[in-house]
C-alpha positions as a LaTeX table, in Angstrom:
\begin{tabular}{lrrr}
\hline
Residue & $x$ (\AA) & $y$ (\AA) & $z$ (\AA) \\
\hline
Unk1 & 70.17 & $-36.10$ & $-20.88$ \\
Unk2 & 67.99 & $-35.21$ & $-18.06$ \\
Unk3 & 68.60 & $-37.38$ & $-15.44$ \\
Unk4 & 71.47 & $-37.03$ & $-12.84$ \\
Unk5 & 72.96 & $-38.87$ & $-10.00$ \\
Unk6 & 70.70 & $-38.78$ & $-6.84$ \\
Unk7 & 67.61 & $-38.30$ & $-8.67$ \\
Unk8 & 64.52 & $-40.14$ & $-7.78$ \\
Unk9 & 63.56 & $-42.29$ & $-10.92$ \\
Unk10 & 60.39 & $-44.99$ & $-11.82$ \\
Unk11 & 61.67 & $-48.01$ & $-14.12$ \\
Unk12 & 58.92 & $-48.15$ & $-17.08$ \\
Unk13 & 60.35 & $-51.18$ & $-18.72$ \\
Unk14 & 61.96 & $-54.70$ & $-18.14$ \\
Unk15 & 61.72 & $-56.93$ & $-14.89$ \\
Unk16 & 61.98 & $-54.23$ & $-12.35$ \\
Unk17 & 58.90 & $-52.63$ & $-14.01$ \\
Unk18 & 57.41 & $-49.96$ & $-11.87$ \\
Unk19 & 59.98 & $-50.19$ & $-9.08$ \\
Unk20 & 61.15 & $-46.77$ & $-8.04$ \\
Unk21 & 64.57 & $-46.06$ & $-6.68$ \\
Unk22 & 67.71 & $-43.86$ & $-6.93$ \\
Unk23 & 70.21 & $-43.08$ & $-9.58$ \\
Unk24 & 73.73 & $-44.41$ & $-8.51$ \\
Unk25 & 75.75 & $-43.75$ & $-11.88$ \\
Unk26 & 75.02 & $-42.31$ & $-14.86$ \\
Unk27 & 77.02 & $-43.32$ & $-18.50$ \\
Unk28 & 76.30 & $-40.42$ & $-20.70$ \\
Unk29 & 78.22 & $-41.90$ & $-24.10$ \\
Unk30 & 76.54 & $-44.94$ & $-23.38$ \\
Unk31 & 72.80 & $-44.06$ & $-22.24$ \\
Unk32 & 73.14 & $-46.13$ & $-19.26$ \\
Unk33 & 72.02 & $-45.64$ & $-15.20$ \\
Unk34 & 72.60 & $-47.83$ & $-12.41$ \\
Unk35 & 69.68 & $-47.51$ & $-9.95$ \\
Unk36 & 69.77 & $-48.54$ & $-6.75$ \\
Unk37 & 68.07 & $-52.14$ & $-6.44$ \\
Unk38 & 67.22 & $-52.39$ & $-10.30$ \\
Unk39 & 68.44 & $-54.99$ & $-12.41$ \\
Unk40 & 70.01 & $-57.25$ & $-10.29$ \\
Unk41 & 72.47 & $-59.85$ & $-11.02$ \\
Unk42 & 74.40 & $-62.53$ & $-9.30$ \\
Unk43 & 78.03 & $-62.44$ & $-9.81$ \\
Unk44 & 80.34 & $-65.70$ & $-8.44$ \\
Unk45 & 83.45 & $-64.70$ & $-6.79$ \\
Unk46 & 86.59 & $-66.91$ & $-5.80$ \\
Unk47 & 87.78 & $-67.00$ & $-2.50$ \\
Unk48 & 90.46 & $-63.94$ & $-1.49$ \\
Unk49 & 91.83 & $-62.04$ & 0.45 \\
Unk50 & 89.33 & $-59.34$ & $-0.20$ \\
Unk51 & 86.63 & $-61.30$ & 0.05 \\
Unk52 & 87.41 & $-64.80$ & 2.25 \\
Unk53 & 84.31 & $-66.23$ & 2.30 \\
Unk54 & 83.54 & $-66.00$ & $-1.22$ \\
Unk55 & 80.09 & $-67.34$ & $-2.74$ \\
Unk56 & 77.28 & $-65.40$ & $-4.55$ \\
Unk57 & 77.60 & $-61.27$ & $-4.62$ \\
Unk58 & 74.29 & $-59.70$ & $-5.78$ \\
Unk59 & 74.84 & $-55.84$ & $-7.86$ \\
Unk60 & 73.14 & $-53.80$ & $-9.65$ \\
Unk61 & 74.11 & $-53.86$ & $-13.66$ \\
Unk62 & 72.77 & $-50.65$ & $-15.67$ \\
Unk63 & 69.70 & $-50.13$ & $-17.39$ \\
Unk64 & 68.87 & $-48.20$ & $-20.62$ \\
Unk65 & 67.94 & $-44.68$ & $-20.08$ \\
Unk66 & 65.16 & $-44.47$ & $-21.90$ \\
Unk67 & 63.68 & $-47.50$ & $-19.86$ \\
Unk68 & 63.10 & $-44.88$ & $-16.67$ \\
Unk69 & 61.06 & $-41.66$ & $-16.05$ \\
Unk70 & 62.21 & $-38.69$ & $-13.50$ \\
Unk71 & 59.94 & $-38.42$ & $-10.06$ \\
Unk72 & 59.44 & $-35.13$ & $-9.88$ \\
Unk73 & 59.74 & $-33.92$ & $-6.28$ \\
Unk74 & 56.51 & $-31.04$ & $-6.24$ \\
Unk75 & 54.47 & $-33.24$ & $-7.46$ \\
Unk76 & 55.26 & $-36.72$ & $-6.89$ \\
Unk77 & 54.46 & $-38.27$ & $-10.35$ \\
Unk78 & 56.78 & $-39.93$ & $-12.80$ \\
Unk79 & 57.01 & $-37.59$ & $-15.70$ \\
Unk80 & 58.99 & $-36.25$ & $-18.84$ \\
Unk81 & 61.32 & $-33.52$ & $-18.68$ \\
Unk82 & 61.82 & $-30.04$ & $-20.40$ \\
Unk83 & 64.38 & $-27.40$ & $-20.10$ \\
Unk84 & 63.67 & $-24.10$ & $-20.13$ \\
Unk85 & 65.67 & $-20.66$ & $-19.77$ \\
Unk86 & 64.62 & $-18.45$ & $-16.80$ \\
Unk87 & 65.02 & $-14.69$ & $-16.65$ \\
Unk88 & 68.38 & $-14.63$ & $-15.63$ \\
Unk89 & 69.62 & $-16.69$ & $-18.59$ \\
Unk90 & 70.15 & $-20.23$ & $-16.62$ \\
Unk91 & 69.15 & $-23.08$ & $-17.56$ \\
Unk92 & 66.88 & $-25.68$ & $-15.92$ \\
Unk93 & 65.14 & $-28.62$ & $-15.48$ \\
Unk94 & 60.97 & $-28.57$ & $-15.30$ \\
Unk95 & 57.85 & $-31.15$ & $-14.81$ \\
Unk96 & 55.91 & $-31.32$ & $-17.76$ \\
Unk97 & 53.03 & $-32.10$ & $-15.55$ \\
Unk98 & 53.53 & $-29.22$ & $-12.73$ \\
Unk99 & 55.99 & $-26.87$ & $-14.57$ \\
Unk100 & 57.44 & $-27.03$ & $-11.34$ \\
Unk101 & 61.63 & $-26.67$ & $-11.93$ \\
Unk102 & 63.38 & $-29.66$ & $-10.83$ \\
Unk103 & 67.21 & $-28.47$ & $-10.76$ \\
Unk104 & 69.70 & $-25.93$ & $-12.75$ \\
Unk105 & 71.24 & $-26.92$ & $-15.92$ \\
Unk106 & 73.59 & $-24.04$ & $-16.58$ \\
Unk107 & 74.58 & $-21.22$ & $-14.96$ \\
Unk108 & 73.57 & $-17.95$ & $-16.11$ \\
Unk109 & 74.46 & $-16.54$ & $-19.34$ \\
Unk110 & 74.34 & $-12.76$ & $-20.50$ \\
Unk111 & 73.39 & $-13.38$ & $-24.08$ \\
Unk112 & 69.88 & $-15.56$ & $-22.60$ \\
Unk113 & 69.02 & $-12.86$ & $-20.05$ \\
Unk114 & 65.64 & $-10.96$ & $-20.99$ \\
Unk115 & 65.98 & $-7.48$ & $-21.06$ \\
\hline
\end{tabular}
């Protein structure tokens, strides 16, 4: 999975289509995100203590993940997502569109270093 909290995502599917906004949560077993102002939902809440005036809440529910593309920052466009292992043997993220890299992976590892 590609996408990580904090990243800057476009919704490609659903009611919130082509709304763009950022990743709150992400459920790896269950290939969900929560992105900020996506998919909202009322929920009715009781009077408390927590919250005394009670009434209508609105909050974001999550969305599938394959129902979102990554925003890649160098280039500005929604796009897919490689990884790729740089000469040092870490891992990362890149555009498909740019080839820019978008954000480490893994750290570095010996046995992926070029010689």
């Amino acid at each position: 999975m590609h996408i990580r909290v904090d990243d800057s995502v476009l919704v490609i599917a659903g009611d919130d289509r082509g709304t763009r906004g950022r990743v709150l949560t992400v459920d790896h077993a269950a290939g969900k995100l929560v992105v900020e102002g996506v998919n909202r939902v009322k929920k009715h809440v009781r009077r408390s203590q927590r919250n005394p005036q009670g009434g209508r809440l609105s909050k974001e529910m999550p969305i599938q993940l394959s129902n979102v593309l990554l925003i890649c920052q160098a280039c500005g466009a929604a796009t897919r997502t490689g990884a790729r292992f740089l000469e040092d043997g870490a891992k990362v993220r890149f555009c498909k569109k740019c080839s820019a890299g978008i954000g480490q992976i893994s750290p570095p590892k010996a046995s992926r270093a070029k010689k």
